[in-house]
C-alpha positions as CSV (number, residue, x, y, z in Angstrom):
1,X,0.0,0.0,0.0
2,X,2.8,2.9,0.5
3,X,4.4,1.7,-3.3
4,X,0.5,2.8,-4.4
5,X,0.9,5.5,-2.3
6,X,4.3,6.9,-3.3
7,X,3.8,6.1,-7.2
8,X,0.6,8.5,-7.1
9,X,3.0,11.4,-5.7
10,X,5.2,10.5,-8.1
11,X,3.5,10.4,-10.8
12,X,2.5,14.0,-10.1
13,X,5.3,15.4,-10.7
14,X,6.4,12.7,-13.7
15,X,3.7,15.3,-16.0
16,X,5.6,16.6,-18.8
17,X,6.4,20.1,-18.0
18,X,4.7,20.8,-22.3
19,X,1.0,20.6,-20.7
20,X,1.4,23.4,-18.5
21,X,0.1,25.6,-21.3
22,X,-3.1,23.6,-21.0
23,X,-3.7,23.7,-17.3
24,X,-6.8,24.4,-14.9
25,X,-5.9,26.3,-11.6
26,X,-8.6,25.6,-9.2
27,X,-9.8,27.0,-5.7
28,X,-12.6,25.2,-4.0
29,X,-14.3,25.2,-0.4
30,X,-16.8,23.0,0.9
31,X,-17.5,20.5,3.7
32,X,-17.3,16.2,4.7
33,X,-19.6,13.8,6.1
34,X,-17.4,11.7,7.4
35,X,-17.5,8.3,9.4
36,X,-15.2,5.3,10.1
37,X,-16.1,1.7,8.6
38,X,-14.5,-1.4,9.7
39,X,-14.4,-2.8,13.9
40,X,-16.8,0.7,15.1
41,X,-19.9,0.0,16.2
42,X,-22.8,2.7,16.6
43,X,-20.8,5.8,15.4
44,X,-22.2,8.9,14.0
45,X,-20.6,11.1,11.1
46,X,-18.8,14.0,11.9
47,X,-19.0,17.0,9.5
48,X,-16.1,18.8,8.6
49,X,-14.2,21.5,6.2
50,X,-12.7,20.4,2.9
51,X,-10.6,23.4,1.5
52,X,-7.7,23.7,-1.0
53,X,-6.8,23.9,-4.4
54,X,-6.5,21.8,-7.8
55,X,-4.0,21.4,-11.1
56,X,-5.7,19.6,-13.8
57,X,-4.0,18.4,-16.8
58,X,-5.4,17.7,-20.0
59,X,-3.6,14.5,-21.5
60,X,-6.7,14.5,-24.3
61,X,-9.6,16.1,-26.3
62,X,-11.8,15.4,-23.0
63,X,-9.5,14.0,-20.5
64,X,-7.4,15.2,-18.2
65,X,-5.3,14.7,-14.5
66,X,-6.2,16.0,-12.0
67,X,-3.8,16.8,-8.8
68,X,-3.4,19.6,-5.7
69,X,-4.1,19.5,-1.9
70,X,-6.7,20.0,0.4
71,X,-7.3,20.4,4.3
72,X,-10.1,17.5,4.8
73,X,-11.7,17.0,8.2
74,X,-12.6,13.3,8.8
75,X,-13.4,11.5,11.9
76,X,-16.3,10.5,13.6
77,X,-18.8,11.1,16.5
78,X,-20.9,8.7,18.9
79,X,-23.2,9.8,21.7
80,X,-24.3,8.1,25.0
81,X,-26.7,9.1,27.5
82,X,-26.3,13.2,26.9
83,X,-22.3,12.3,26.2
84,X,-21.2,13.5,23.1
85,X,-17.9,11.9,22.4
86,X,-16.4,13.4,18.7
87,X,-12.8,12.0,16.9
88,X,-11.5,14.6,15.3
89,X,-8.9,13.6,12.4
90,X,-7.4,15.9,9.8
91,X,-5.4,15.3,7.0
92,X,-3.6,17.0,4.4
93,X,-5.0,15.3,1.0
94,X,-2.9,14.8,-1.9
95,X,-5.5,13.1,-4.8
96,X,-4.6,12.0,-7.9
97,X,-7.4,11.6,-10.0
98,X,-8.9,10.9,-13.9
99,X,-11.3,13.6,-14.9
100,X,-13.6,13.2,-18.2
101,X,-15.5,15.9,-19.4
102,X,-18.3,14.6,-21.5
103,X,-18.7,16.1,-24.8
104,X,-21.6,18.9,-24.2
105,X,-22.6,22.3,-26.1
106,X,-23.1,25.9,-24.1
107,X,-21.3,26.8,-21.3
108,X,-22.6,24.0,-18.3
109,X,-19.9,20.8,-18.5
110,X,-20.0,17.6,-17.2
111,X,-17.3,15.5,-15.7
112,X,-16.2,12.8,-13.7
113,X,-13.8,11.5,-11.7
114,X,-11.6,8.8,-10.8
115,X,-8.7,7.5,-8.6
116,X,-6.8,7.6,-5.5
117,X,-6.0,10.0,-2.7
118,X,-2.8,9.9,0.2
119,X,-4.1,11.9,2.7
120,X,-0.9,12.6,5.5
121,X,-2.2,13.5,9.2
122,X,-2.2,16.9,10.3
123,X,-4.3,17.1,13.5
124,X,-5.7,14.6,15.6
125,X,-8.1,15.1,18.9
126,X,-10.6,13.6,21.2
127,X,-13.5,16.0,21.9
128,X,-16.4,15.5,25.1
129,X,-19.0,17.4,25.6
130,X,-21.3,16.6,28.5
131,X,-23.7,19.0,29.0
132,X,-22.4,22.2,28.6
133,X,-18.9,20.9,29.6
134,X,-16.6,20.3,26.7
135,X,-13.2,18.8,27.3
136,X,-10.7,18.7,24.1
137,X,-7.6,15.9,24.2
138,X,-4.9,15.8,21.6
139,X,-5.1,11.9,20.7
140,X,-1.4,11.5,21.8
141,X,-2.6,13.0,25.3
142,X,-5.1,10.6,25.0
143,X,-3.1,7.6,24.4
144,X,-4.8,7.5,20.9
145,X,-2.7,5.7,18.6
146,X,-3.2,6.6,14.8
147,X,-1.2,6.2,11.6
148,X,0.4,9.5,9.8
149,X,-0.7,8.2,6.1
150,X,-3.7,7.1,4.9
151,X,-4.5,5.8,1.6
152,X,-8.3,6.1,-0.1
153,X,-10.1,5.5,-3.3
154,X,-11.7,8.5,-4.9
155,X,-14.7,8.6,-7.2
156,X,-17.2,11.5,-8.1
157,X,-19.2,13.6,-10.5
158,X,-19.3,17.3,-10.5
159,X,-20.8,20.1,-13.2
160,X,-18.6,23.2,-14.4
161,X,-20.3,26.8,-15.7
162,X,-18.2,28.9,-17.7
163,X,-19.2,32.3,-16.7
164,X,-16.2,34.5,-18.9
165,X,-13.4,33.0,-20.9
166,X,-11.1,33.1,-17.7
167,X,-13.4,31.9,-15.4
168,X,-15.0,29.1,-14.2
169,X,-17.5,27.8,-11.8
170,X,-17.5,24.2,-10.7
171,X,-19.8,22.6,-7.9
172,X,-18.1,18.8,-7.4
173,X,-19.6,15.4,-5.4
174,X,-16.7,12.9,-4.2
175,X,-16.8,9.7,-2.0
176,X,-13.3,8.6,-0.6
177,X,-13.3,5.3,0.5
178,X,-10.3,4.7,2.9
179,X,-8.5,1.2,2.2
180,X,-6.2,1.6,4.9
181,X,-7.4,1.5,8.9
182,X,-5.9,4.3,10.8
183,X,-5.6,2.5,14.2
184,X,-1.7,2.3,14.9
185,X,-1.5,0.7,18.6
186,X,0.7,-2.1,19.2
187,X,-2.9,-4.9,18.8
188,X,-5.0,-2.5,15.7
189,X,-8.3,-2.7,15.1
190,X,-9.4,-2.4,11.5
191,X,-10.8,1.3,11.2
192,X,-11.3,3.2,8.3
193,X,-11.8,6.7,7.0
194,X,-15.4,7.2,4.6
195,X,-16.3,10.6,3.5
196,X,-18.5,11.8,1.6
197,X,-17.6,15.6,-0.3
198,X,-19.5,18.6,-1.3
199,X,-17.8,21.1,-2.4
200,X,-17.3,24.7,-5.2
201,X,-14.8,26.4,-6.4
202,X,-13.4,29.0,-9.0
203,X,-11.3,27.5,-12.1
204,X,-8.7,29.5,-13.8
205,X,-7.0,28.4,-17.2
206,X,-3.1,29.1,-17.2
207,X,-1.4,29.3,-20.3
């Protein structure tokens, strides 16, 4: 799993420096639904920011890579007898993804997308709320073992509005189903990051 993992970061930066010309500069903001699959039992999602920005590629007439970073809030929540207990995780996301734009006349696009996503943690933190009591742990305070890279498979569809020749609006719906568990104490249980992505964003040609 980290070969798959390094071999999508590198073949980010394997694209020929000749496509630059054709590139799409994208800023986008929006917000998960995310739970954890696997050995959990009875938890909630937690919903969360998803913000950063996008390269895509064209490599054909409608194809194209897609690459960039984003801030994604993941986790969990589960609550017990007026105990709201919320696992916080946040990662730095690295996707590298397929995009096909289907052939369509005007200016409102369709695409879709494809591939996988190394997501590296950047914050991790138990939070308890018990009436109007809230009590905040950082997981290694907590004794909360987790692993620093996760690994997911990315799939979505999203539609694109060109409002100028410069300028474009795109509104995107992504599912990142995690492959690897995120529990890193010495006996793991299998735990795994689901999220489900809205989000919109401003697309800038380059070139």
């Amino acid at each position: 799993m980290k070969r798959l993992a390094m071999f999508l970061v590198l073949l980010v930066f394997a694209v020929p420096a000749h496509l630059s010309a054709q590139t799409m500069l994208g800023f986008h903001a929006g917000a998960n639904r995310s739970n954890l699959g696997g050995d959990v039992e009875d938890a909630d999602s937690r919903t969360g920011l998803n913000l950063g920005t996008s390269l895509t590629f064209s490599i054909g007439e409608n194809l194209g890579l897609q690459t960039g970073a984003s801030y994604a809030q993941k986790g969990a929540t589960e609550s017990e007898q007026g105990v709201d207990v919320t696992f916080g995780l946040d990662y730095l996301e690295i996707p590298v993804l397929l995009r096909y734009a289907f052939p369509t006349t005007g200016s409102v696009g369709v695409h879709v997308f494809g591939g996988g996503a190394v997501g590296i943690e950047v914050g991790c933190e138990l939070e308890v709320t018990d009436g109007s009591a809230t009590i905040t742990v950082d997981c290694d305070e907590g004794e909360i073992e987790t692993k620093t890279f996760d690994f997911g498979l990315v799939g979505g569809a999203g539609l694109s509005f060109d409002i100028s020749e410069s300028l474009e609006l795109f509104v995107d719906l992504l599912y990142n189903l995690g492959l690897t568990s995120v529990d890193d104490s010495t006996d793991p249980d299998s735990v795994k990051n689901r999220a489900l992505t809205v989000r919109a964003g401003l697309g800038l040609p380059l070139g």
